[in-house]
Residue, then its C-alpha position, 0 to 999 in steps of 0.5 A: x465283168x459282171x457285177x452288182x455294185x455293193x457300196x461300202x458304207x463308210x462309217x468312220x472306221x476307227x484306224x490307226x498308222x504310223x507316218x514318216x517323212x519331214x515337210x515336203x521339198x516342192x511346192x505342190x506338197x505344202x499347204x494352200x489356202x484355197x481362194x474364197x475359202x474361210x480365213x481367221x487371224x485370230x486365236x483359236x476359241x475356247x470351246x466346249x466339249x462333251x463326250x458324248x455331246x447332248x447339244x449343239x448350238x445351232x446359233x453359231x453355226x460355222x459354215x463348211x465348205x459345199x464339197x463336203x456334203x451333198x443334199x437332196x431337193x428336200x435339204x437332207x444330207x444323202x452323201x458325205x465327202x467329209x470326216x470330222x476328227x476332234x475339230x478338223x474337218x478333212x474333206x475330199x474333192x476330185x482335185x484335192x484333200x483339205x482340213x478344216x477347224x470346224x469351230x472357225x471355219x479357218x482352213x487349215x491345208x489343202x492339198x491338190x492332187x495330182x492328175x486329172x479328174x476321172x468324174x470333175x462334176x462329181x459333187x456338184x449338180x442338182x442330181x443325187x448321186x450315190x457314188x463319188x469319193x468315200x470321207x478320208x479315213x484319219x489317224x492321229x499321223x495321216x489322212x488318206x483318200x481315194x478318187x479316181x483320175x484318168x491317166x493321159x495316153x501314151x504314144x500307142x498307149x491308150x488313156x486309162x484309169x487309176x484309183x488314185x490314193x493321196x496321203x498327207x500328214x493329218x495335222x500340217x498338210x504335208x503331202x507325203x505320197x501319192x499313188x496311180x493304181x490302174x484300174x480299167x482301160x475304159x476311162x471316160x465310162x469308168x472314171x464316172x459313176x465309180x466308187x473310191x474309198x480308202x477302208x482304213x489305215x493300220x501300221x502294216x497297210x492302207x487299204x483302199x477300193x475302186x468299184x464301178x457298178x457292175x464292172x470293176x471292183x478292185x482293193x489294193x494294199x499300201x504301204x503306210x510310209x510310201x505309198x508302195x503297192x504291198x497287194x492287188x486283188x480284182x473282183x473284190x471290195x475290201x469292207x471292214x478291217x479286224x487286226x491282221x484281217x481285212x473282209x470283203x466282198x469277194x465277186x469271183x465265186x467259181x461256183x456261180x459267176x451271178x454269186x458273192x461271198x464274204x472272203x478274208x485276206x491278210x492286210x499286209x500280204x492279201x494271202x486269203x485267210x477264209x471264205x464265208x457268207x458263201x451263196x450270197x447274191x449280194x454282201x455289204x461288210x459294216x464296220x464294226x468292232x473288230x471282234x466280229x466281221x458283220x455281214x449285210x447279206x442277201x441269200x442267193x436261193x430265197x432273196x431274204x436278207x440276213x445280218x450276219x455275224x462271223x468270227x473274223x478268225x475262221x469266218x464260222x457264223x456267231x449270229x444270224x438275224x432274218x430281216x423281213x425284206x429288201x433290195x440292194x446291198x443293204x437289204x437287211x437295214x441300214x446299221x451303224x457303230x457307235x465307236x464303243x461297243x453297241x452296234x444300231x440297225x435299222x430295218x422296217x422301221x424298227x430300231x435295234x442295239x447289239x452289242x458289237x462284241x457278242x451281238x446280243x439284242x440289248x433293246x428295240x423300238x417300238x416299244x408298246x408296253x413303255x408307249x415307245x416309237x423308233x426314231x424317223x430317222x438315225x443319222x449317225x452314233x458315236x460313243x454310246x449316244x444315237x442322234x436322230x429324229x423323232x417321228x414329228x422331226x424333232x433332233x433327239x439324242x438315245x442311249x446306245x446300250x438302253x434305247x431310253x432318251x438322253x436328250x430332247x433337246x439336241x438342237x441338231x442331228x448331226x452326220x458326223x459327231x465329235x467332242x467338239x461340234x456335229x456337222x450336218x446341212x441347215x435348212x438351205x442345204x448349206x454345209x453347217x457345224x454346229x458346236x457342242x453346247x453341252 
């Protein structure tokens, strides 16, 4: 199949879920301790929190597992394999899902998955890779995550592979299911390079991806309690979810085969609901507030980039914001939402706050007349607050709504934010979280 890979950037989509089912019976499905891994007898610390955090102590820091993100030659974190939910770390690998206290370093559960590795050196090696295994999504119940794994042939039946979705339960580790999707017949050029991801988790569905550049793309719907496959759909990457709806992009376009569209699908049954964003060459949905479906879009006739913004009702345009030019799947700009209610995108050099539920423009920097720069860089908003660097490479806290400094003094910008710590890479590389200070 043709088609241009459109990554789903994995933004921490606030999901919720409801799990069922007591400890498991068989070894496999209890919790490990993993060797070499950070251990701790001791009580768990009082610890300082801020929501939002202003601070961090870079003093004590607490080092993380070298899985849960990877770095380039500079030290600067390109991927993330880790999501941080209060103080635990969950964190996915070829082989297993595991949670880390971040405040402690102690690791709480691992869980192996089953199978083998379709891309074993995926997160390793002195190479930057863009694809690999999306963070886990987490709720209060369940951590969920997606790899790809090679299933063994079988007599005359040849190897394959499977996007492969483990579930356990978020606070003891408890395997609940796991599930084998086959997704291509072609395994040892598939299973490599390939994109997994599980988009978010509601009390109807677990909604989960495998995309490999320009040749699979498929989303599947489970069930939250077993695991059970609920829908199929090929040629489609599942990119944000609002209620009932889940918004993809959808690469089986009859009217031109080189062309995408934005198309709805109900997340418990995977009925299609509506077609948007039609004419597009390229489309990345950003998970936002479930108010509005937000559309990274290139236009197929002119190649411009457009942000996009659609009722996830009926997908009709709400908003339509020209960028000034680019390549890729995200060619308008990189944009984030910050957990509440402002939406950032960055384009050209230009930093930009919408609110998330009318996409309004609230503020943007630069900002001549109040002799302000845009950051050099923003790495990641949560709850009203933007962390970034400033243009001399200083760690900096915004306010999302305003754009005005909150803080100059952040000591860190972090990836991932929580209440409790920020978790980024220190200067070697090395996988650090840093507690909140204040």
């Amino acid at each position: 199949m043709r088609r241009t890979l459109a990554a789903v950037a994995c933004l921490g989509v606030v999901v919720t879920a409801g799990g069922c089912g007591g400890p498991g019976d068989d070894p496999a499905s209890r919790p490990t301790s993993v060797p070499g891994a950070p251990s701790s007898t001791s009580a768990a610390p009082e610890a300082k929190t801020a929501d939002p955090p202003m601070a961090f102590d870079v003093n004590g820091a607490v080092a993380l597992p070298a899985t849960a993100l990877r770095t380039n030659v500079a030290g600067s974190v390109v991927s993330r394999f880790v999501t941080l939910r209060d103080r635990t770390a969950y964190i996915i690998t070829p082989t297993e899902m595991s949670a880390v206290d971040v405040l402690t370093g102690r690791q709480n559960w691992t869980v192996p998955i089953e199978g083998e590795p379709g891309d074993p050196n995926g997160q390793s090696g002195p190479f930057v890779n863009p694809t690999g295994p999306r963070p886990p999504a987490v709720t209060d119940e369940l951590a969920v995550a997606a790899v790809p794994v090679v299933l063994p042939e079988k007599g005359t039946t040849p190897a394959s592979v499977a996007l492969s979705v483990v579930a356990a339960d978020a606070a003891k580790g408890t395997k609940k299911w796991q599930v084998d999707i086959q997704v291509s017949d072609s395994p040892y050029a598939d299973a490599q390079n390939a994109v997994t991801q599980v988009v978010a988790v509601t009390d109807k569905a677990v909604i989960a991806n495998f995309s490999h550049q320009d040749e699979e793309h498929v989303t599947v719907g489970l069930d939250p309690a077993t695991g059970a496959t609920l829908w199929e759909r090929k040629d489609y990457d599942a990119g944000s979810v609002h209620g009932d709806i889940v918004v993809g992009t959808d690469y089986d376009v009859p009217e031109n085969s080189s062309m995408t569209q934005a198309t709805a699908l109900d997340v418990a049954s995977g009925q299609q609901k509506w077609v948007g964003a039609l004419q597009s060459s390229q489309l990345t949905m950003i998970p936002a507030d479930p108010a509005l479906v937000v559309v990274n879009r290139t236009d197929y006739g002119t190649g411009h980039p457009f942000l996009l913004f659609l009722d996830p009702a009926t997908g009709a345009e709400k908003a339509k914001i020209a960028g000034e030019g680019g390549f890729g799947s995200s060619a308008y700009g990189e944009c984030l939402y910050d957990q509440q209610s402002v939406l950032l995108c960055q384009q050209d050099g230009v930093l930009t706050g919408y609110d998330a539920k009318s996409a309004q423009k609230l503020w943007s920097l630069p900002d001549e007349a109040a002799n302000r720069v845009a950051p050099a860089s923003v790495t990641v908003a949560w709850h009203g607050a933007v962390y970034g660097t400033t243009q001399g490479g200083t760690p900096i806290v915004l306010d999302a709504k305003t754009g005005k400094d909150r803080s100059t003094e952040a000591g860190a910008a972090p990836v991932q934010v929580s209440k409790y710590a920020g978790i980024t890479a220190d200067d070697d590389g090395t996988p650090v979280a840093y507690p909140v200070k204040k």
